[in-house]
Each structure stands twice: as C-alpha cells, then as structure tokens.
C-alpha positions as a printed Julia matrix, in Angstrom:
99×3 Matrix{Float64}:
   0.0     0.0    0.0
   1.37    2.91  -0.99
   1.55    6.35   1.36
   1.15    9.89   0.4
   3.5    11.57   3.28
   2.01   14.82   2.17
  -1.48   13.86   3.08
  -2.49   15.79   6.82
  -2.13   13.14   9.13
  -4.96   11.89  11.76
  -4.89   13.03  15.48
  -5.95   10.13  18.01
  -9.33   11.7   18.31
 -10.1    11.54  14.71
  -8.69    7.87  14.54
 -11.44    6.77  17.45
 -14.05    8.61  15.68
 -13.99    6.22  12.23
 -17.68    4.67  11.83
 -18.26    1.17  12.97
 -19.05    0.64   8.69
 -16.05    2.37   7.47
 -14.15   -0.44   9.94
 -16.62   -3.69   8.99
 -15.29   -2.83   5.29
 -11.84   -2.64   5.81
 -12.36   -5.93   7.95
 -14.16   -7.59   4.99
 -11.42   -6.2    2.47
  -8.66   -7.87   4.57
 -10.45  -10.99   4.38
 -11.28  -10.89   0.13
  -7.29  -11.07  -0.04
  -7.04  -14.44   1.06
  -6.6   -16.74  -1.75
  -8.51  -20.46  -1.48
  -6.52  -23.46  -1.68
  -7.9   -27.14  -2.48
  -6.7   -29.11   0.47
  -6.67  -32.37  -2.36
  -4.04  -30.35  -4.39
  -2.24  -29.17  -1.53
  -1.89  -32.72  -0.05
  -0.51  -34.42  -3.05
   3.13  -33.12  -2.25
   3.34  -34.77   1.02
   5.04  -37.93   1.17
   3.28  -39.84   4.35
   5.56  -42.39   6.81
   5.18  -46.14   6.13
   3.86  -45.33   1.67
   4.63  -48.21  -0.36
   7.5   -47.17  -2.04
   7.87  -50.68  -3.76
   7.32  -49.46  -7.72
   9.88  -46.82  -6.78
  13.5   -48.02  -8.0
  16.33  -46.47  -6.43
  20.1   -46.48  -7.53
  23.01  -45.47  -5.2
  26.62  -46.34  -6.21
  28.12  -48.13  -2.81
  31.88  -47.67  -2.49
  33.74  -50.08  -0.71
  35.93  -49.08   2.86
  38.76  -46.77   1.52
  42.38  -47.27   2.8
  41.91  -43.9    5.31
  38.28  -45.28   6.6
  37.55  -47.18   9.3
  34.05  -48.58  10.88
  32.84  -47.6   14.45
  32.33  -50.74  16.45
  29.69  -48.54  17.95
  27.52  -46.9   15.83
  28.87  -49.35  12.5
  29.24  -46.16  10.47
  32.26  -45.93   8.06
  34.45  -42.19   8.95
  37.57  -41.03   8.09
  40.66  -41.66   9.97
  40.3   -38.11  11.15
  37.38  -39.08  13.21
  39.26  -41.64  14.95
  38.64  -41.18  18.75
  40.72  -44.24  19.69
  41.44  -47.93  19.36
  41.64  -50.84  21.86
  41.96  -54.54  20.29
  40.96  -53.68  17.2
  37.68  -51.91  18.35
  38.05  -48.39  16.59
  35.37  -45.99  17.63
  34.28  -42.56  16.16
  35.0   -38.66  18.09
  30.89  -39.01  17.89
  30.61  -42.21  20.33
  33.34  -41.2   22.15
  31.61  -38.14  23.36
C-alpha cells in the first residue's frame, strides 16, 4: 500500500471517531485477499511415513571401505581416519561415540 507523506495526518481523536461501517469494510477487504486453496491439491506433495514405495527403484553407487576409513564398532558407520577417537583390540570408535 502505498503512502502519500504529504497527506495531513490523523490526530488520536479523529482515529477513534472512524464509523463502525467504514471499519466492517476494511475488515471484509482484509479478508477478500485471502486466496482459497484445495486441500486435495495441496496434499498431493506430502510424502506420508510407512507409503509403499515398492514401484519406486532407487540407484546409489556403494563404495567399498577406503584405505583412510575405518568402521565404528559402535555406531557401524564408516568415517575417516580423522574421526578416529581411539582404538583398543581392534575396536576403533568414532570422536561421535566417544563423546
């Protein structure tokens, strides 16, 4: 909405004075700007928990355990050596589980 900063402005007395129609039409003229929305439509996008995804094909390219990687004994996920927290008989767990 644009503003004319020219225009006189209103004291507080004037602004209390406004007729009870002059504020029921700005009321319904708030409401006419809200736009309708079919609640079918809208739900299409949502993916729910538990679909049955079986017609959906997925393809990931699995790399095998890299010369620097190493798997948690904790949590079984492969990190870097960088993320090595420490190491006793073999058992090498992540900075995460060490926390």
């Amino acid at each position: 909405m644009a503003t004319d900063y020219d225009a006189p402005r209103k004291t507080d007395d004037e602004l209390s004075e406004d007729s009870i129609e002059e504020l029921k039409s700005r009321r319904v003229d708030k409401r006419s700007n809200s736009v309708d929305v079919d609640e079918t439509e809208q739900a299409e996008g949502f993916e729910l928990p538990g679909a049955d995804l079986s017609g959906e094909e997925l393809s990931v390219r699995v790399l095998p355990r890299q010369a620097d990687e190493f798997t948690c004994s904790r949590c079984f996920l492969v990190h870097h050596r960088s993320q090595l927290a420490s190491e006793n008989s073999g058992q090498m767990v992540c900075r995460e589980c060490a926390a």
